[in-house]
C-alpha positions in Angstrom: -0.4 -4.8 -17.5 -2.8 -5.5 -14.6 -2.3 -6.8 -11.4 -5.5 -8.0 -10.7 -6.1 -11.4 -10.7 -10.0 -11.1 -11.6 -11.0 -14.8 -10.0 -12.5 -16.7 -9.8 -12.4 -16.7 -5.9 -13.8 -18.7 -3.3 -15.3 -16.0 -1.4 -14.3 -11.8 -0.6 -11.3 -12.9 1.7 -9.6 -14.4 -1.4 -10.0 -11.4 -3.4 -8.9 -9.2 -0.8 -6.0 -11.1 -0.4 -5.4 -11.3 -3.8 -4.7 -7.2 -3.8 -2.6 -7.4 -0.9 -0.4 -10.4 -0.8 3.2 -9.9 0.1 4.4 -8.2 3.1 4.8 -4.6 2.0 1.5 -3.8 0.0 -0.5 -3.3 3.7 3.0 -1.3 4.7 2.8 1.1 1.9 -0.7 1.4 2.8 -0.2 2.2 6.2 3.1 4.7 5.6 1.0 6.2 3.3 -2.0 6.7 5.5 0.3 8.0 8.3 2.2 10.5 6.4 0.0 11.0 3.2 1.5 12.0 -0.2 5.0 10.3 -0.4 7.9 10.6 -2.7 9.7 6.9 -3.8 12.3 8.2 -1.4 10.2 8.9 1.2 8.2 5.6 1.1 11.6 3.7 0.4 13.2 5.4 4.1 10.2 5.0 5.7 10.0 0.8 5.1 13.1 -0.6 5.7 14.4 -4.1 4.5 11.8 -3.4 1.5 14.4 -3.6 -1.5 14.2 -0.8 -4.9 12.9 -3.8 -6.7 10.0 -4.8 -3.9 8.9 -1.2 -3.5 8.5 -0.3 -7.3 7.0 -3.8 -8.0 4.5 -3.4 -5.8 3.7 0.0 -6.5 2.7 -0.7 -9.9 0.4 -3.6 -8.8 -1.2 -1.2 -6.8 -1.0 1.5 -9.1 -2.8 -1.4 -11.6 -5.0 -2.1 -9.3 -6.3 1.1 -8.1 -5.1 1.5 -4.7 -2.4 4.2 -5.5 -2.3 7.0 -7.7 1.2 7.8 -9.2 1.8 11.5 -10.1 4.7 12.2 -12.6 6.0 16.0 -12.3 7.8 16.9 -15.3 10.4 18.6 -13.8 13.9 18.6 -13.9 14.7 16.7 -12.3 11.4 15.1 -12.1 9.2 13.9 -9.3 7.0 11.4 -8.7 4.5 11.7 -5.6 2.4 8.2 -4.4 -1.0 8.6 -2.9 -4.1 6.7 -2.1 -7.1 6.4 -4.4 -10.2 6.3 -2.5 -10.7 2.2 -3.4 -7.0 2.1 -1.1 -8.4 4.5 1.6 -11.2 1.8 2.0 -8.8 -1.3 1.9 -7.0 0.7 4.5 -10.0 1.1 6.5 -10.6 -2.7 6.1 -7.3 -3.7 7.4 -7.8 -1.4 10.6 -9.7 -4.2 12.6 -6.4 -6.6 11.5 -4.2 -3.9 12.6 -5.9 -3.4 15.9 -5.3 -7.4 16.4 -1.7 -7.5 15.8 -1.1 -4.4 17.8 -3.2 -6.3 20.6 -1.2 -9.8 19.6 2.2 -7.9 19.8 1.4 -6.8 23.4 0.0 -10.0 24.4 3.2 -12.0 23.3 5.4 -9.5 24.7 7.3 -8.7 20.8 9.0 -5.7 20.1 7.3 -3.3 18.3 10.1 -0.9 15.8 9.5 2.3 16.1 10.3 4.3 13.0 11.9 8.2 12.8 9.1 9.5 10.5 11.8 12.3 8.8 
C-alpha cells in the first residue's frame, strides 16, 4: 500500500499538498520535530481531538510515503517509536515559512493560540 498519489500534478504545490492533506499530517510533523522520537501514546496526548483511527491512518501514509520511520521493538509488551526520515525533516523545514505566517496571522487576528503540557 502507498500513499503517494504519483500525479500527475499541476505544479510542486500540488504534490506537496498531496503528502500533507488533512489537518494532522503537518501536526505530527511539528510534535515530532518539537519533542523528537514519539511513542503512539505520546504523539496521541500530545494532539488532541486527533481520534486512534486519524492518528494511525495517517501515520501509515506517512510511513508510505517516507516522512516517518516506524520502529517496532519486540518486546513484551512491545513498542513502537515514530520518527522523522530526513525527506520529513525537509517537508518540516518547508512548512516553517507557513508556520511563521499563521503564528504572525494568529497575532494579527487576535485568536487564541492552545498551549499544550508537553508531558
Amino acid at each position: 500500500m502507498t500513499a503517494e498519489r504519483r500525479g500527475p500534478y499541476f505544479c510542486g504545490i500540488d504534490a506537496a499538498m498531496d503528502v500533507v492533506s488533512g489537518k494532522w499530517k503537518s501536526l505530527i510533523l511539528w510534535e515530532l520535530d518539537a519533542y523528537g522520537t514519539r511513542r503512539f501514546t505520546e504523539l496521541k496526548r500530545g494532539l488532541p481531538g486527533v481520534s486512534e483511527k486519524m492518528l494511525v491512518q495517517h501515520l501509515r501514509e506517512m510511513e508510505a510515503d517516507g516522512l516517518v520511520h516506524r520502529e517496532v521493538y519486540r518486546e513484551v509488551p512491545p513498542r513502537v517509536e515514530y520518527s522523522m526520515t530526513e525527506h520529513g525533516v525537509s517537508l518540516n523545514a518547508a512548512l516553517a515559512p507557513l508556520g511563521a505566517w499563521g503564528t504572525e496571522r494568529i497575532r494579527r487576528i487576535g485568536a487564541e493560540k492552545i498551549v499544550l503540557d508537553a508531558s
